[in-house]
N, C-alpha and C positions, 0 to 999 in steps of 0.2 A: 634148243634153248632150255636151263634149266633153270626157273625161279627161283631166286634168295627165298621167299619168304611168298603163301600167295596174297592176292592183290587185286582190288577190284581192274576193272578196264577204265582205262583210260579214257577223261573224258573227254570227247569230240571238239572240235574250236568250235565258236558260236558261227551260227548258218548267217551270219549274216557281216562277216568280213568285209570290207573296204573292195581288198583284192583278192579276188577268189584263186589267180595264177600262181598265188604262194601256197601248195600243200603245206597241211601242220608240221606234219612230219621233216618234209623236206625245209623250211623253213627254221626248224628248230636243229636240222643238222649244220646247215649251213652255217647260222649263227655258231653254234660248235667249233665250226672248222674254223673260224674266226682265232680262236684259241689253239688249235688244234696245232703250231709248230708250224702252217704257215710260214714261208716264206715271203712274204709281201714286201720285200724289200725288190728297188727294183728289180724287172726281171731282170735288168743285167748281172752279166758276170763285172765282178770287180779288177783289181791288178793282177800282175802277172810276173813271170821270172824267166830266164830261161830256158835255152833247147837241153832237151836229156833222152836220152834214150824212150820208145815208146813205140807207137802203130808203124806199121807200114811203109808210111809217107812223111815218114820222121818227127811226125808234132802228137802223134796218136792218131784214134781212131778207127775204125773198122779197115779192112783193107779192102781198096776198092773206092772207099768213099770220096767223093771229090778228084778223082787223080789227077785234074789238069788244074789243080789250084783253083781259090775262092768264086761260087757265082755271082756274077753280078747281075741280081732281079733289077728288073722296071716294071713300071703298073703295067707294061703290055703284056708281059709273060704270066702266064696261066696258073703259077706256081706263088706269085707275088700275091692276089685275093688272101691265100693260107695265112699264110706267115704274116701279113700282115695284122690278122686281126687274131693272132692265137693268143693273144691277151685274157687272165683270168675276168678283166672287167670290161664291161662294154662303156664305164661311163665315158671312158676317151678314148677319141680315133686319130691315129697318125698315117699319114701320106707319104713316108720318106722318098725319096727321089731314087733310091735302090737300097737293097737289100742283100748283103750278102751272104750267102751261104757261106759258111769253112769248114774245112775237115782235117786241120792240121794248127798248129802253130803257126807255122811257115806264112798259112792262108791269112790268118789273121794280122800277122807285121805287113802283109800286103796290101793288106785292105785297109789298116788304120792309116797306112803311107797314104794312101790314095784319099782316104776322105781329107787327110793332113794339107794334101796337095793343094786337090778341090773346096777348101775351106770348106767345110761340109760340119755341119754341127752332129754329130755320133753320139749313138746311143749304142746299147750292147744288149740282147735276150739272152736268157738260157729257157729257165722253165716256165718266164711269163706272168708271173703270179706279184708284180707289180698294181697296188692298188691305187698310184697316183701318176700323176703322166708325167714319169721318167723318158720311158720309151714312146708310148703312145702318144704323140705329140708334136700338134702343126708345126714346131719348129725344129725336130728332130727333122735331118737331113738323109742320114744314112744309119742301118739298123745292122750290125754286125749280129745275124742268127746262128748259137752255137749249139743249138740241137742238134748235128752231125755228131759234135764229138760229146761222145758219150763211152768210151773206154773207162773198166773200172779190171784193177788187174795188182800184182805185188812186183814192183820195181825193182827187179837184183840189186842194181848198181846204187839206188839210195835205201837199198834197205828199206821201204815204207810202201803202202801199200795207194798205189795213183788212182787217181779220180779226173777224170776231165768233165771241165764247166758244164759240157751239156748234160748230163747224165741226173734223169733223176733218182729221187730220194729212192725209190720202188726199185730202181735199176740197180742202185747201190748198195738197197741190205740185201737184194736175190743175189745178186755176183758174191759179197763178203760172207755171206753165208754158208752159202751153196757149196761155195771154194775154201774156206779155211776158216766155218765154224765161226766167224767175228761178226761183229755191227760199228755200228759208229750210233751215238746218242741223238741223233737230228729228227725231223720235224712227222707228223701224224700224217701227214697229206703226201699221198707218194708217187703225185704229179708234179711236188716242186720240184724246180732244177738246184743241183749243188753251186751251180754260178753266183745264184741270190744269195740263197743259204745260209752260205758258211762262211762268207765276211760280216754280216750281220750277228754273229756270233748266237746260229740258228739250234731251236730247244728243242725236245718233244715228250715222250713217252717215258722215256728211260735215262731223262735230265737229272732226274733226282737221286736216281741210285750210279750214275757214271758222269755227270756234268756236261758239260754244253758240246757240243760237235767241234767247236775253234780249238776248245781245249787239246785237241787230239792233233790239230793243225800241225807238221813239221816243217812244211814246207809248201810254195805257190809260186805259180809261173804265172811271170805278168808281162804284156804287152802294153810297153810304155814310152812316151813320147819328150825327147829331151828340150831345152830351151832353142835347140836349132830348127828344133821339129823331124829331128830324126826319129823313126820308132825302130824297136827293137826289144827281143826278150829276153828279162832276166830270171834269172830264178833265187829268189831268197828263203832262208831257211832261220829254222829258232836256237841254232848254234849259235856259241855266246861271239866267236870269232869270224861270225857273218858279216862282212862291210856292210850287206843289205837285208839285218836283219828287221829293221823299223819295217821295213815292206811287209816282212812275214806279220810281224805285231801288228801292223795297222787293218790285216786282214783277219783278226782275230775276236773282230767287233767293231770294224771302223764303217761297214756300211759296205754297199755295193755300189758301181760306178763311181768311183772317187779318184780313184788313182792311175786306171789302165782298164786293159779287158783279160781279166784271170783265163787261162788257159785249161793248166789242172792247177790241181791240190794232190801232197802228199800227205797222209795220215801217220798215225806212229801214237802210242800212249806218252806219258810226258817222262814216264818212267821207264820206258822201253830201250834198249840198248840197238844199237846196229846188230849184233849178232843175235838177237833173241830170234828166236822159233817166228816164224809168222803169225801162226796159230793162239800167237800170243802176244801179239803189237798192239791188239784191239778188243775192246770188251768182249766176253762170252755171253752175250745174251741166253735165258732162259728157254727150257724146250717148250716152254706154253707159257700163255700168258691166258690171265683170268680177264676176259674183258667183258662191262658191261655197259647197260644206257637206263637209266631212269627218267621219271617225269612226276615230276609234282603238279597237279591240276591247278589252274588258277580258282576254278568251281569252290568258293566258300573258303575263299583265300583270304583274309582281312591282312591289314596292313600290321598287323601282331604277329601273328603268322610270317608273312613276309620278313618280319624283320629278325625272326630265332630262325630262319632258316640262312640267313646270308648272316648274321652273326655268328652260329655256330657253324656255318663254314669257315669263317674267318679266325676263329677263334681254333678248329683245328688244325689250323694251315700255321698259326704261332705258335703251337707247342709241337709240333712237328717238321720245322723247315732245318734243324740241324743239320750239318755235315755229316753226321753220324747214325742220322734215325734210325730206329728199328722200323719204320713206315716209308722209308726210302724207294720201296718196291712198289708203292700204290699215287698210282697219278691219275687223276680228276679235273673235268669242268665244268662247271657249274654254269650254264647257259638263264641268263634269267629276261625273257622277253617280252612284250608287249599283251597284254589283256588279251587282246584281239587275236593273239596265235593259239593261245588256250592252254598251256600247260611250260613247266620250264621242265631243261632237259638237262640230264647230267650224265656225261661219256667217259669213259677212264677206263684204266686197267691196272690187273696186278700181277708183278712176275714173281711175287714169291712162289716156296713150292705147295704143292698140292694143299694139305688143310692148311696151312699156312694162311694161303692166301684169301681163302675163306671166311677165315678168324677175323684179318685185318679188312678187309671190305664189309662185315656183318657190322665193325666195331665202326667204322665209319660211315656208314649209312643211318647206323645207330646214333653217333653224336651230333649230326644233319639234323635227326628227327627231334632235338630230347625238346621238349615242351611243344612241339608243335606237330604236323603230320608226316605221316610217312610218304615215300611216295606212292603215287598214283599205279605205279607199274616200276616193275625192274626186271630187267632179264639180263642173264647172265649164260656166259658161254666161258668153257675153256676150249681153246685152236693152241694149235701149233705154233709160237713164237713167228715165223715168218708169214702164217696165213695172216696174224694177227697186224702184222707190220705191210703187207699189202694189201690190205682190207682198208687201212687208213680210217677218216673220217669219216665215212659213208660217199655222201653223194658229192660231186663235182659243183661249182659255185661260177662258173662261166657263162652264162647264160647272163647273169642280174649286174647291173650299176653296182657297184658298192664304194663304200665308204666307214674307212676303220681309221677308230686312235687308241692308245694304248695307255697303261700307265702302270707302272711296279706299284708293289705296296711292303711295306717295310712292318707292318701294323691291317690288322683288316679295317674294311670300311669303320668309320666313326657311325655312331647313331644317326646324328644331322645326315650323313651322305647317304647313308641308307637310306633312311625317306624320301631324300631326293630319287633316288633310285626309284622307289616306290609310289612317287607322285609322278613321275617322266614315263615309267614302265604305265599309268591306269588313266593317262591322260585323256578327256574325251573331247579336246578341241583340235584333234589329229588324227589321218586316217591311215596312218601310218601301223604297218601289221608288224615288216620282219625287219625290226629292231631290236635291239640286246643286245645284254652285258655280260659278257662271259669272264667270270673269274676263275684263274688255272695256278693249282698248286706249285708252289714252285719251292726252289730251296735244296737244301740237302748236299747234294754232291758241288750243283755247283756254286754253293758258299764253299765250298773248302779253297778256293783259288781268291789270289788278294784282288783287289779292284782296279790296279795296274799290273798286274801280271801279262793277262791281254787287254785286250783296247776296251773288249765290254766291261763295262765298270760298275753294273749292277747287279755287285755278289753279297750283298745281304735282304736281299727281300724275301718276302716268304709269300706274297701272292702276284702272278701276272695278268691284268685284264684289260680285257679288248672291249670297246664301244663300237658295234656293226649293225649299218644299219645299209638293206640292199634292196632295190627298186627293179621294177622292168620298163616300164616305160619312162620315157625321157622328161617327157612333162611333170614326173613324181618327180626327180631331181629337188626343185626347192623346196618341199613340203619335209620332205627324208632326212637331207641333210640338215635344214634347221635344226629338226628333231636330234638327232645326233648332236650337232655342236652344242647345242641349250643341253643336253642332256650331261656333257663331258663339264660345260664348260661350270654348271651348277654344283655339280660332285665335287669340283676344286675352288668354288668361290674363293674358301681366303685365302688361296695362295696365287689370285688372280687367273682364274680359271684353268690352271696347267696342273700336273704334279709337280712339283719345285720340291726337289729331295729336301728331306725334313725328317721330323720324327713319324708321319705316315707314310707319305708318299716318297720315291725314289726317281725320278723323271720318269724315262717313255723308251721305247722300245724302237730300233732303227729299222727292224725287220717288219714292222707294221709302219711305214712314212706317214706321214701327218703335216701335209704344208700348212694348216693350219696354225703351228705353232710360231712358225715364222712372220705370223700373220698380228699385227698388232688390236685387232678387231678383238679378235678371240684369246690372244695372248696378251694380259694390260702388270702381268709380273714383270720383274726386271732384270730374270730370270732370262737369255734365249734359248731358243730351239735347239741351240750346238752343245749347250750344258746339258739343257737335260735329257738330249741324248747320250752325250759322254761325260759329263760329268767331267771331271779334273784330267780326263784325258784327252780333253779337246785340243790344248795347245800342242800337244804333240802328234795328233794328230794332223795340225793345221801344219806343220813341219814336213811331214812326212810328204803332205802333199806339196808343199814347196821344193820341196828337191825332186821330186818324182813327176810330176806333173807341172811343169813351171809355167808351161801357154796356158792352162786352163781348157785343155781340149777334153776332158775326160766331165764332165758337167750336168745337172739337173738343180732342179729346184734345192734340195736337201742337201745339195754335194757341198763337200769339205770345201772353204775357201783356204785357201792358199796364206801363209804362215803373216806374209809381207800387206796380205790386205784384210 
């Protein structure tokens, strides 16, 4: 570790915590990971395309894997406890009636036949990090688990470099690395799966200087079910003379389980030709990355204080969200949590080069602190660009209940929200610890893309923030989540407690779900949930899944309703 600048120690959470189960530490990462590029969009994999060349067993995957075609688990088999509960959150438990393993394409058109059959209500996993009961869920039936295929490789025949659904984030920058020097711009946490991922039009570390992970999308194989109830897989691509290119578009921000169960995905830059070098389809990430973690102690924090610190974050998060910045290389987030955790926590990193990167993180730490304190601690390290990329956000968040909502911001907090902020974060009729609002720079690269190019349609915000707030025991549930929703829902009073794209706010993010929104308790705008998660892109969306999905077998809470209803 080498220090920015030195710095007293950090001081200790108060001995006298609610719940002692949450370390500071741990608890302040978590909340982090919140922001962190998280996948939280179902764990399912989304749609799909057809068979192409790939594994073994003709759909991908390792050889070997599966050879006799898809398992079908029951709760009696000893392998079904796992997989059932690999879910990022314990607050929901689902019993499906089987479970099946795949390790192919092939496995998958099998298996969605068969729950088709069996009138079976289907849900889809990859990496699990679903924070609403998509998957996990007394009325899911059958759980199609695509952790088998996890093949990450460069496709002769399409030119682009393949990814299958199960494969995560971690899997996927060691393989694109390792093998031809590239990355893909996706998420901090490198336990998500690409299933969730990358139809949510999933962000991370290196969003700012190369744009979002969809962007890079050429192509997806999806596993889909026609009005007879035939399935079968197509593959659609973002060639202008694709009959099925809406499939590819609607995979480029339209959410996960919506339309089918994505198989793989082909990558490719948007500017990339068929005959380019491989070496060159896909960003060239940095040999190091400068990454660091701070903390501002709450200790003699006044709500003045409080409030030039999440100002002057927000304030450089709007003169720096350009397409162009020369700050494009430096990503941050700003975790700000409850009294009771004892310090707020700020994780980021930068890829410029050597002093470079120095200069531009001293000058942002710098403009955090200008009339107020600095932090409590900072420690900084330069690693190796891929140590830095599977190091992720620190620790694992599996274990806790959680409950997350999000919201763009086009504009930083207003003064009024910030105190709201600052009266939710020092409340003392709640004994609520690991809550927090984590605000994550965003901007840059991926404003350069219009708001209908892909299906994600929030290309001019300049900040991302998560409301997370995570429990262990089951009995905290109402005390948590109130907290949370009063907390989200006071930050948006006058736009009747949502973000409703405006001149601050820009809706909500589909890769952090939020039934909440759909909830007229908590949602009283005129505003739904389908805007402001896509915005003007919702009717075409609603299309897509109309032709693609005509029974409605592909379904959760949040899923795309179909064009006709």
């Amino acid at each position: 570790m080498e220090p920015l600048s030195p710095s007293p120690t950090p001081t200790p959470s108060p001995s006298g915590n609610q719940d002692q189960r949450h370390p500071r530490r741990t608890v302040l990462r978590a909340s982090a990971a919140a922001g962190a590029g998280l996948a939280l969009v179902s764990g399912s994999a989304a749609v799909g395309s057809a068979l192409t060349s790939g594994g073994s067993n003709g759909g991908g995957g390792e050889a070997g894997w599966l050879p006799d075609g898809p398992r079908r688990l029951t709760p009696e088999d000893p392998r079904y406890g796992h997989l059932a509960a690999r879910g990022a959150s314990n607050r929901f438990e689902g019993r499906p009636d089987h479970i099946y393993l795949v390790g192919s394409t092939e496995d998958v058109v099998r298996a969605v036949r068969r729950a088709v059959r069996d009138r079976a209500r289907l849900a889809v996993r990859s990496g699990g990090h679903c924070f609403e009961d998509f998957v996990d869920s007394r009325e899911v039936q059958a759980v199609i688990d695509m952790s088998p295929m996890r093949e990450v490789s460069f496709d002769e025949k399409r030119r682009a470099f393949v990814v299958e659904a199960g494969a995560t984030l971690g899997e996927v920058y060691r393989k694109l690395y390792l093998g031809w020097g590239v990355t893909l711009p996706a998420g901090y946490h490198p336990e998500v799966g690409a299933g969730g991922h990358v139809p949510g039009g999933g962000y991370g570390p290196l969003c700012r200087l190369f744009g979002l992970v969809s962007d890079y999308l050429y192509a997806v194989e999806v596993v889909v079910v026609d009005r007879e109830g035939a399935a079968r897989a197509v593959v659609a691509t973002r060639d202008r003379d694709d009959p099925n290119r809406d499939l590819w578009w609607a995979h480029t921000g339209g959410g996960g389980g919506n339309f089918g169960v994505v198989t793989r995905f082909w990558f490719r830059a948007p500017d990339a030709s068929a005959d380019t070098e491989p070496s060159h389809m896909l960003p060239e990430p940095p040999s190091t990355a400068l990454t660091f973690t701070g903390e501002w102690s709450w200790k003699g924090m006044d709500e003045g204080d409080f409030t030039r610190l999440v100002r002057n974050h927000g304030r450089w998060a709007e003169r720096n969200a350009s397409p162009r910045d020369r700050t494009a290389a430096l990503y941050a987030e700003l975790a700000l949590t409850r009294r009771a955790a004892g310090t707020h926590m700020l994780i980021g990193q930068v890829t410029a080069p050597g002093g470079e990167a120095r200069r531009m993180l001293n000058d942002f730490v710098g403009a955090l602190s200008a009339g107020t304190a600095r932090p409590s601690s900072l420690e900084v390290r330069r690693l190796p660009w891929l140590t830095a990329a599977l190091n992720g956000s620190g620790e694992p968040v599996g274990d806790w209940h959680v409950k997350i909502k999000s919201a763009f911001l086009r504009r930083r907090f207003t003064d009024r929200q910030i105190s709201t902020l600052y009266r939710h974060l020092t409340r003392t009729d709640t004994s609520v610890v690991a809550g927090s609002v984590a605000i994550n720079t965003y901007g840059g690269a991926v404003n350069k893309r219009s708001s209908t190019a892909t299906a994600m349609p929030h290309r001019d915000a300049v900040l991302k923030t998560a409301y997370f707030a995570s429990w262990q025991r089951p009995e905290q549930a109402k005390e948590y989540l109130a907290w949370v929703r009063e907390c989200y829902r006071d930050t948006f009073a006058e736009t009747g407690g949502v973000p409703v794209p405006g001149r601050t706010a820009d809706g909500a993010f589909i890769n952090y779900p939020d039934v909440d929104l759909a909830d007229e308790r908590w949602n009283t705008s005129d505003t739904s949930w389908l805007t402001l998660y896509y915005k003007q892109n919702a009717p075409r969306l609603r299309r897509v899944k109309e032709r693609w999905d005509p029974r409605g077998v592909f379904r959760h809470t949040l899923s795309v309703p179909g064009g006709s209803r």
